[in-house]
N, C-alpha and C positions, 0 to 999 in steps of 0.2 A: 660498209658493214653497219645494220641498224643497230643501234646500242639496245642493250635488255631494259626495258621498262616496264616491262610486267609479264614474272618470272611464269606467272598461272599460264599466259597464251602461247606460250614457246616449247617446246620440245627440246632434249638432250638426253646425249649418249653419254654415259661413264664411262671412258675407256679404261680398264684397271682398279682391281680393288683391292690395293693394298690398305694402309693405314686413312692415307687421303683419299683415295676414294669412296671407302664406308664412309669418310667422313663429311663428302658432298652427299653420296644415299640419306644420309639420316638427317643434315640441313634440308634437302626435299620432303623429307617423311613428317620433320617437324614443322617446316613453311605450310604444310599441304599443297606440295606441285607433285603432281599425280602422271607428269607427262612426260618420265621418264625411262629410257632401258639402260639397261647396263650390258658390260662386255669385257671378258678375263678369260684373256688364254689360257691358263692351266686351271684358277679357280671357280668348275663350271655347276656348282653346289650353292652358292651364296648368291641369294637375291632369286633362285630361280623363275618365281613368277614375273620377274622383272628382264630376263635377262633374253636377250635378242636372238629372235627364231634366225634371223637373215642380217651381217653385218653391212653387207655391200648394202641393201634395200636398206637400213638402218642408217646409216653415214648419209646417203643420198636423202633421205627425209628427214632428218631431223633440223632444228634448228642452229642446235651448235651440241659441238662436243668438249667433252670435259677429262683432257688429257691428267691423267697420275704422273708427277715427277722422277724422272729417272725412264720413262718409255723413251726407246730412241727410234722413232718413227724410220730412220735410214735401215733400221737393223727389224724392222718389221717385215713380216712375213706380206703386212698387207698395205706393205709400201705404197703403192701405186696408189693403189685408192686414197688412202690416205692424202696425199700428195695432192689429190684433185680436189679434193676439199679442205686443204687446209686454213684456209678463212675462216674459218668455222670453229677451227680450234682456240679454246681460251681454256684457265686453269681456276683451280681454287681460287687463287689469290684474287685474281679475276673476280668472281662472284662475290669474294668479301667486300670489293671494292664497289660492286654495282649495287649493294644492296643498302637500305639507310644509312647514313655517317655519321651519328651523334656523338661521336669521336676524332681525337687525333690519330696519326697514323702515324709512325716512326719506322720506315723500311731498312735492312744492315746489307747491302751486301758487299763481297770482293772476293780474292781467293785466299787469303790469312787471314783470322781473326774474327770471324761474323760471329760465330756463337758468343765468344768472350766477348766482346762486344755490346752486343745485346746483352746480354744477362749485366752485363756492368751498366746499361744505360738503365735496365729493368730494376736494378739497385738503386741507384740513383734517385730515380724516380720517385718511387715507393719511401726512402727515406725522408724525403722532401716532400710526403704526404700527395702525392701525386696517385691518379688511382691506376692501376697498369695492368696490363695482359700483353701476355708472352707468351709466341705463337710462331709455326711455319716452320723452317728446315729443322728447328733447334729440337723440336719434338712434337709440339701439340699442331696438328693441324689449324689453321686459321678459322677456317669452319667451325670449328668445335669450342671455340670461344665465344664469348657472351658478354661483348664489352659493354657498359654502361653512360650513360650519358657523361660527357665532360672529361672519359677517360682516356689515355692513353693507349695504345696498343704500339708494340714493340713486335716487327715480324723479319723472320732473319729468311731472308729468299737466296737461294741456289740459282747456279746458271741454269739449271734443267728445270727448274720453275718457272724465269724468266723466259726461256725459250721459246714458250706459244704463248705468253702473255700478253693482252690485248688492250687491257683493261686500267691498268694499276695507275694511280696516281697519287702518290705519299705528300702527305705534309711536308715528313722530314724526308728527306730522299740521301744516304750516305752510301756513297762506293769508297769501299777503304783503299783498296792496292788492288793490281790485277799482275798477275804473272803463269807462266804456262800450266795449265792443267785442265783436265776434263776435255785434251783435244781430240784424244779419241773418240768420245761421245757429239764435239760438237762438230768435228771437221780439218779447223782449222782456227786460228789465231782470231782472224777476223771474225768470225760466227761468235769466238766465244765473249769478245769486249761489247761485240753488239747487243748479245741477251742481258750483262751486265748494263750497258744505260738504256733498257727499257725502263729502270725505276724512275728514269727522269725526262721520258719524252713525253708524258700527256701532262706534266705538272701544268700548274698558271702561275702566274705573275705574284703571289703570295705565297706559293710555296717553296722551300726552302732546298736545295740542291748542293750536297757537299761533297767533293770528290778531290782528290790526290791532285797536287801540282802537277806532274806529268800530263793529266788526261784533260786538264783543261783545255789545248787546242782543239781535243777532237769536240769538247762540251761547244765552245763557241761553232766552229765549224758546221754544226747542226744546228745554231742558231735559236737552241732550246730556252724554254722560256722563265724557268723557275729562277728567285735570288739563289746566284753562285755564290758559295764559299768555299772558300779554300783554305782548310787548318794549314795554321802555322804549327809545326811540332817544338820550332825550336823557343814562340810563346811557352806552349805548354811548360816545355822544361825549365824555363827562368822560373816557376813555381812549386815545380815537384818536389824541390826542400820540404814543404810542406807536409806532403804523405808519409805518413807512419807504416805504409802496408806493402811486408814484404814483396809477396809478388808485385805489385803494380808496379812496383818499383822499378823492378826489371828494365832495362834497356830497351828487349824485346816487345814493351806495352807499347813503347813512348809516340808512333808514330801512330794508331789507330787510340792511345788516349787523347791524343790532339784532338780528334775529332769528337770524343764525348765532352772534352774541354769546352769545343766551340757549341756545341749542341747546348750546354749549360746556360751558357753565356748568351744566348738565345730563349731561352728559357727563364732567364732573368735567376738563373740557380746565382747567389754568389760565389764568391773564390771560400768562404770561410766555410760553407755550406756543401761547397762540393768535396774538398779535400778531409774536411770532416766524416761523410755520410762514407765516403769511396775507405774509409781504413776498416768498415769491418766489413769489406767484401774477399768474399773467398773464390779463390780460383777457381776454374772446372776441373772437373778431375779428365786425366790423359793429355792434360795440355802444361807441357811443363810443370806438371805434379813432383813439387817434394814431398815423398811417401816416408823417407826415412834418412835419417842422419845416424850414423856410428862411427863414431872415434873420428877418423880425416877424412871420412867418405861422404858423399853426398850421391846420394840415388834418388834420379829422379825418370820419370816417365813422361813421355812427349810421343805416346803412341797415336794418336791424332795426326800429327807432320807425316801426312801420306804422299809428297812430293819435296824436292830438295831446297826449294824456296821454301818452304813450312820449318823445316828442319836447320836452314841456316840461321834462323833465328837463335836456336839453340846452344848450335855449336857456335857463336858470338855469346853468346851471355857465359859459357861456362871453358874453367880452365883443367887442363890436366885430365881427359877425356878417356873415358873408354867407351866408345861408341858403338850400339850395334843398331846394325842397319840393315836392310834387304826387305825383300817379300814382290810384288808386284808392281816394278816403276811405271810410274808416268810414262805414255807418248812422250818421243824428242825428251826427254828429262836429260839433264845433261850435268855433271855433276865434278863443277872447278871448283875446290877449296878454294885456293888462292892463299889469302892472310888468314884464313881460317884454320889452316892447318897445325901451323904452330899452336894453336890448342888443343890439339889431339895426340892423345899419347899412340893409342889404338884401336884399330877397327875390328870388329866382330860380321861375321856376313852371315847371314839366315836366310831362310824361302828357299823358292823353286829357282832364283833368278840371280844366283851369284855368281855365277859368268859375267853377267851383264856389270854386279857391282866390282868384282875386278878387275876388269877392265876399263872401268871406269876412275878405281882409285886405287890401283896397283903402283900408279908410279908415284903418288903424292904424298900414299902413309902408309905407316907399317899396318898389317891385317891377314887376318887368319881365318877360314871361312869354317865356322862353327856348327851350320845348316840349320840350327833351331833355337829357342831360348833357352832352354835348359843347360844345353851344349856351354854357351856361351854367356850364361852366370856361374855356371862353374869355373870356367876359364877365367872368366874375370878375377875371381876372388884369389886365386892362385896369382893371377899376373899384377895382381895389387901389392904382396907381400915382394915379388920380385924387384917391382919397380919402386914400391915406395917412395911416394913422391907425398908434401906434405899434406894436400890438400888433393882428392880427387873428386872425381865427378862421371857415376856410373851410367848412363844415359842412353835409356832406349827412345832413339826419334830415327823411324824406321825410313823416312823419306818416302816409302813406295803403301801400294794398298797391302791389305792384310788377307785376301782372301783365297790364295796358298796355300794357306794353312790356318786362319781361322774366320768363324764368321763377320767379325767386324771388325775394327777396329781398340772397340773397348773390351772386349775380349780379350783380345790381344796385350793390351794395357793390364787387365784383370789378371794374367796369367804371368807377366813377368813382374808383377807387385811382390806376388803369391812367392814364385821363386826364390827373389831374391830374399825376402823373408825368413825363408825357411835354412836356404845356405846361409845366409848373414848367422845364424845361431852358430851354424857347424865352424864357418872358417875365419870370422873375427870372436 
């Protein structure tokens, strides 16, 4: 495959114009590369002088095409074709990467924790006078950023990014943990750890390669080139006395701060410097969000945890639970408390799909299937004053997706904030 060396002689296809897609159109319209079509199934209004009389005649001449994240080519109508030129396929990410580099690059990905992550290194960063941009799944398309000389750029990449990525080669390259999800979209098990160490197979010999003790035989095994590192989480934690900041505090950081820890410490950030800058960072919101405390309760929101690995982080850090959970599980999601259980008082079941969760955890905890939020913040409040237990902990972390019944995820999170708000007056 010829590398792009100069973007004016080349030809490309936009497949898809969502968010990243407008946002390669307008990196071309602002380069001035004039040589390209575009293509969108259902959005056949946008870009029209630009947008391709003949797709098949389109894909077979262009130079390369420029997939939008989240197209699942198996699930395309114009499979085939597609499939005969897949070589051809590269992403955003892709372009950012081939275009001048008068910057660092800091890539996040895994399947927990990328956004938090990132936005904690983009802290980090920034406090320690460093110049940063923050970019890619977390919101802003990569493209659309304008990094500066000398600066950092922080980009949190998705397996559906990685997926036809050709290009990428990060300074900092971090895979935090990898656990089952997105197998419907990628296949299987294997496709999906593979799109995850694309971040680290064009690295060199000076750039920096951090991933999980588990996956380091498969890193050697490919015989990949970047300095391996491997956080110690249990370093980290001989220091967390340190931190003033409730969330990070959490349990649930300890193993993905490890690796902003070592990322520091490469960075030549010291320990007084890190732990300092890291206490006035604030969590995201939907990720283990305490939105509110009254009297012995604690209500928090973890509408984000759309699979049961996300979610058992949760139900670990907290005690005396009332849990609700459902909406659209994961492929294979498979759902054993275990020593988990004994943290949970009760389970609440929501979505189109609570057959599936009770059967899943009929025999491990007591639960009552509710069918919505509403249902089951009122229920809660009532089975609070029953059970009265000293300390509780009201906890929407839904394990599955949200799109049963709402459009996303923080939505989702937005609506049972809202709720319990408004009961919380009525019934404590």
């Amino acid at each position: 495959m010829t590398p792009i060396k100069n973007f004016r002689s080349l030809s490309f296809l936009v497949f898809g114009l969502g968010m990243t897609g407008r946002s390669v159109v307008n990196f071309f319209n602002k380069n001035k590369i004039k040589n390209y079509l575009v293509w969108d199934d259902e959005n056949k209004d946008l870009y029209k002088k630009k947008r391709s009389k003949n797709l098949s005649k389109s894909l077979k001449k262009v130079d390369y095409i420029i997939l939008s994240p989240g197209i699942n080519l198996n699930k395309q109508n114009n499979k085939k074709r597609f499939n005969k030129y897949k070589e051809k396929i590269i992403t955003d990410i892709d372009l950012f990467f081939l275009i001048k580099r008068p910057f660092k690059s800091i890539v996040v990905t895994g399947t927990n924790g990328k956004s938090t992550t990132c936005k904690i290194i983009a802290h980090l960063l920034t406090k320690n006078k460093y110049r940063v941009f923050l970019g890619g799944n977390i919101g802003t398309p990569v493209l659309s950023l304008n990094p500066k000389l000398n600066s950092f750029v922080v980009i949190e990449a998705s397996s559906f990014q990685l997926a036809y990525s050709k290009f990428i080669f990060p300074d900092f390259a971090l895979l935090l943990n990898i656990a089952n999800d997105h197998l419907d979209w990628h296949g299987n098990m294997k496709n999906y750890v593979s799109s995850k160490f694309k971040i680290f197979e064009r690295q060199n010999n000076k750039q920096y390669s951090l991933l999980n003790e588990k996956l380091k035989s498969k890193f050697n095994k490919k015989k990949l080139s970047g300095k391996l590192i491997i956080p110690n989480k249990a370093n980290y934690q001989k220091f967390k006395t340190k931190l003033n900041n409730t969330y990070l505090k959490l349990d649930i950081n300890d193993e993905n701060m490890s690796f902003v820890f070592e990322l520091a410490r490469i960075l030549k950030i010291n320990k007084e410097n890190f732990f300092r800058t890291l206490n006035s960072f604030v969590g995201l919101p939907h990720r283990y969000e305490i939105f509110l405390k009254r009297k012995n309760s604690l209500f928090v929101n973890d509408s984000k945890a759309t699979s049961f690995e996300a979610t058992k982080f949760a139900l670990k850090n907290s005690n005396n639970i009332y849990w609700i959970v459902g909406g659209l599980p994961k492929k294979s999601d498979k759902f054993n408390l275990k020593n988990l259980k004994k943290n949970i008082i009760k389970s609440y079941l929501v979505g189109s799909k609570t057959n599936f969760f009770k059967k899943q955890l009929n025999s491990q905890i007591k639960l009552q299937v509710t069918k919505n939020l509403k249902n089951s913040v009122i229920q809660i409040f009532k089975d609070i004053k029953k059970f009265n237990k000293k300390r509780n902990t009201i906890l929407l972390s839904p394990a599955s997706a949200s799109f049963d019944q709402f459009l996303n995820f923080e939505k989702r999170g937005e609506e049972f904030k809202k709720l319990v708000k408004y009961y919380a007056r009525k019934y404590i």
